[in-house]
C-alpha positions, 0 to 999 in steps of 0.5 A: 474742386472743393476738397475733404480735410479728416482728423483721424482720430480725435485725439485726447479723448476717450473712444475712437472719432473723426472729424470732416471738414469740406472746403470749398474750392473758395477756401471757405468751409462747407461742412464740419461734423463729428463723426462717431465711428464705433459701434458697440450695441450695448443696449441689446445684448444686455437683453435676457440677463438678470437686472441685478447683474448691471451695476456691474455690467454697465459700467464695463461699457468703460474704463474711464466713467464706470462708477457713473454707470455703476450708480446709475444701474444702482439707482434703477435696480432701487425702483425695480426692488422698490427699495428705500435705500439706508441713510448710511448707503446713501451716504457711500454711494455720494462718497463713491459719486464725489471721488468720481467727480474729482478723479474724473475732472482733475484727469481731463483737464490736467492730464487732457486738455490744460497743455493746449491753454498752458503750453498754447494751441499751437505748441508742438504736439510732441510737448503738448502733453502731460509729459510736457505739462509736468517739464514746464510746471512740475508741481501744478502736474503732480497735484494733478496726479495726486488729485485723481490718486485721491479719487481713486482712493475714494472709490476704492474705499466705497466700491472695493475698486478703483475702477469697476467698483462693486460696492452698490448693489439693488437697494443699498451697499455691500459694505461699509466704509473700514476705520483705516480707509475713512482715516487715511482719506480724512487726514488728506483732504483738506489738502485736496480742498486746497489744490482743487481751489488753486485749480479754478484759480488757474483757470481763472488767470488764464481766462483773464488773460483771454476773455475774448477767446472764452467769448468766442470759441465755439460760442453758440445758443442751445438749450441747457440741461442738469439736475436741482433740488427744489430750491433749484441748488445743484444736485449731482447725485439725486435731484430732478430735472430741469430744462432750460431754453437758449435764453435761459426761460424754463422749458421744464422743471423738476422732472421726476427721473421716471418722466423723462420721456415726457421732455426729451426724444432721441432723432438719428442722423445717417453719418453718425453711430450716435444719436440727436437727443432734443427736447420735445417742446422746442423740437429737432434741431432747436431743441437739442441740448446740451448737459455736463458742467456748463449746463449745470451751472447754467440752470441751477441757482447755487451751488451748496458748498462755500469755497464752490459757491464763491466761484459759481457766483461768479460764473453766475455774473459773466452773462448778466443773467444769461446762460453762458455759451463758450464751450470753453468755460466747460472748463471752469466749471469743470474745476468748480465742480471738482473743487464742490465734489472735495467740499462734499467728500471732506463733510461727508467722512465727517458723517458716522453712518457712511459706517452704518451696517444698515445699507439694504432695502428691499421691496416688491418687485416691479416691472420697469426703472428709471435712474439718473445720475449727473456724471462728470461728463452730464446727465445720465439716464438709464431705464430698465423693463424686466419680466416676471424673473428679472430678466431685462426685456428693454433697455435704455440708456442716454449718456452724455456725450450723446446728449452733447452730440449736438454741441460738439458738431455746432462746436467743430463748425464754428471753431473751423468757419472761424479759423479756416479763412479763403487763401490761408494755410491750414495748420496743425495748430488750427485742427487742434484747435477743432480737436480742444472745441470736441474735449471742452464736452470731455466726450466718452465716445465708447459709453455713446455708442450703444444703441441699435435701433434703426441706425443706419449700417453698412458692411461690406464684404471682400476678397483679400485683393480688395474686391466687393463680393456683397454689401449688406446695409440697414436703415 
């Protein structure tokens, strides 16, 4: 008889999943997936409220990427309003942007997933922590600390919050930065440039001590998505986007946000809360894809910064011109990124007009917007449709963990058929192993389950002694 193995939950993540793994009688693996077990509904109870009231409201779909869904609903409210947003706004919002990259990133690989290539895959799960990280290397684990600390700042000095800024708003920014905020965050980031390096260097020497591993550990073709200018350099805040196939041949390019539909479409699964996003031309499964700090680095040329670009060139060489595939060099690149998002932030508190009082513009009202953001964790789309009040009537919204869907289930199979052999013990450290494949995508599982649409649904109704009175199911 074959048998059924959960992890339940996924650990280390934000939000709440499990993952299945059916075993054959043999002792091979039949079936590994993802499943997504929350359910929030997002996207229809924001219907009837005013759209200016989301740069705020979006970002409550969490505590961990809010300033992404912050800028994002800015950038929509922009096309709504018709705005042509001030330099010196501009100039905040990437400032707020780049703290949330660097946060963002210095949290999940130090504080989430550097025990499991520090400490080891298979080391105790009591010690395979941060508090376990900080015991063995001390100072490592409070630049990491400070790093996030940094970012925090940023986006307190640019948005009024740490978490939940309030600072964008339709057509620009509230306020400017204040004198004392731009000094205290100039007079540390150099050091923060500094530490960000040492961090990809980090990873590098681990790397070099397993290039097998990064090789092979959830390693698999799919298609590739992020944002680039028109030279193709990366872009995080503002670019247009670009799609590119397993073997890295354009399938589009610069893609303006408003046309995103045209590229991309959205399939459904009935044992997932979460959608199958796909590129339309290659079609569903082929053309699911994947987005975030790998795929970035996959379809952009450069990277725009100098420390950063000495790193992205070399990332640019480990597949001779291909795109690279292991889900572990997420994590490089994730550290590259984090070290660009500090060269970013030190040229732009150089800048005199992130103190500019020129920060709102507004125009005619229209009836439908569109804003893109590159997010720590990927490519973020939001679309709004209003009536003539400004009342949302539709709302779209596709994160990146959903676009990763894909991704994290072709990671959880692969990682499970290449560790779970016939006659062999299944351990611990094998299912965290499993677990690392899904945190190498930094899932936010909350801000990826906000869709209803035609998903399927199923509520039981019992007694308190357990017994079925009703079942209501949908889809």
């Amino acid at each position: 008889m074959s048998r059924k193995i959960e992890i339940n939950p996924v650990t280390r993540v934000e939000g709440h999943g499990k993952v299945t793994l059916v075993i054959s009688d043999a002792g091979k693996v039949e079936q590994a997936r993802l499943h997504i077990i929350e359910f929030r509904g997002f996207e229809k109870f924001v219907q009837g409220r005013p759209f200016w009231e989301m740069p705020v409201m979006s970002e409550r779909m969490c505590g961990i990427c809010p300033v992404s869904h912050h800028l994002a609903a800015a950038k929509t409210c922009d096309m709504l309003v018709s705005a042509h947003v001030p330099r010196g706004a501009d100039l905040l919002r990437r400032l707020m942007h780049y703290g949330q990259m660097l946060q963002s990133h210095a949290l999940h690989f130090f504080h989430l997933c550097a025990a499991d290539f520090l400490l080891g895959f298979d080391a105790d799960p009591a010690i395979r922590n941060v508090v376990g990280l900080a015991a063995v290397d001390p100072q490592t684990t409070l630049k990491a600390i400070k790093l996030r600390k940094y970012g925090q700042e940023v986006i307190k000095a640019t948005g009024g919050k740490k978490i939940h800024p309030t600072g964008a708003i339709p057509g620009g920014m509230n306020a400017p930065i204040k004198d004392e905020d731009r000094a205290h965050l100039r007079a540390e980031i150099a050091t923060m440039v500094e530490w960000s390096e040492e961090s990809v260097n980090l990873c590098l020497d681990f790397y070099g001590k397993n290039k097998d591993l990064f090789a092979s550990f959830a390693s698999f073709d799919t298609p590739y998505m992020g944002s680039v200018d028109e030279k193709g350099e990366l872009q995080l805040y503002h670019g247009k986007l670009r799609g590119i196939d397993a073997q890295g041949h354009i399938v589009f390019d610069q893609l303006p946000y408003e046309n995103y539909l045209s590229e991309i479409a959205e399939a459904v699964e009935d044992w997932s809360y979460m959608k199958f996003p796909y590129f339309r031309k290659l079609g569903y499964p082929q053309g699911c894809y994947r987005v975030g700090p790998l795929a970035r680095f996959n379809v952009a040329d450069s990277i725009g910064t100098p420390r950063a670009q000495k790193f992205f060139d070399l990332f640019k060489r480990l597949a001779g011109g291909r795109p690279v595939k292991g889900s572990l060099f997420y994590h490089f690149a994730r550290l590259v990124e984090m070290l660009h998002a500090a060269e970013m932030i030190q040229l732009l508190l150089e800048d005199d007009d992130i103190q500019s009082d020129d920060l709102v513009h507004r125009g005619e009202l229209r009836e439908e917007g569109v804003g893109i953001i590159e997010a720590p964790r990927g490519t973020l789309i939001h679309h709004y449709k209003i009536d003539p009040n400004g009342l949302l009537k539709k709302v779209n919204l596709i994160v990146a963990t959903t676009q990763n869907n894909t991704g994290m289930n072709k990671a959880v199979e692969s990682i499970a058929r290449e560790f779970i052999k016939p006659g062999q013990e299944i351990t611990e450290g094998i299912l965290n192993r499993i677990e690392a494949g899904i945190r190498c995508y930094d899932p936010c599982l909350s801000c990826a389950t906000h869709a209803i649409g035609q998903m399927p649904l199923v509520i039981d109704i019992v007694t308190p002694s357990g017994t079925l009175v009703k079942r209501l199911t949908r889809g």
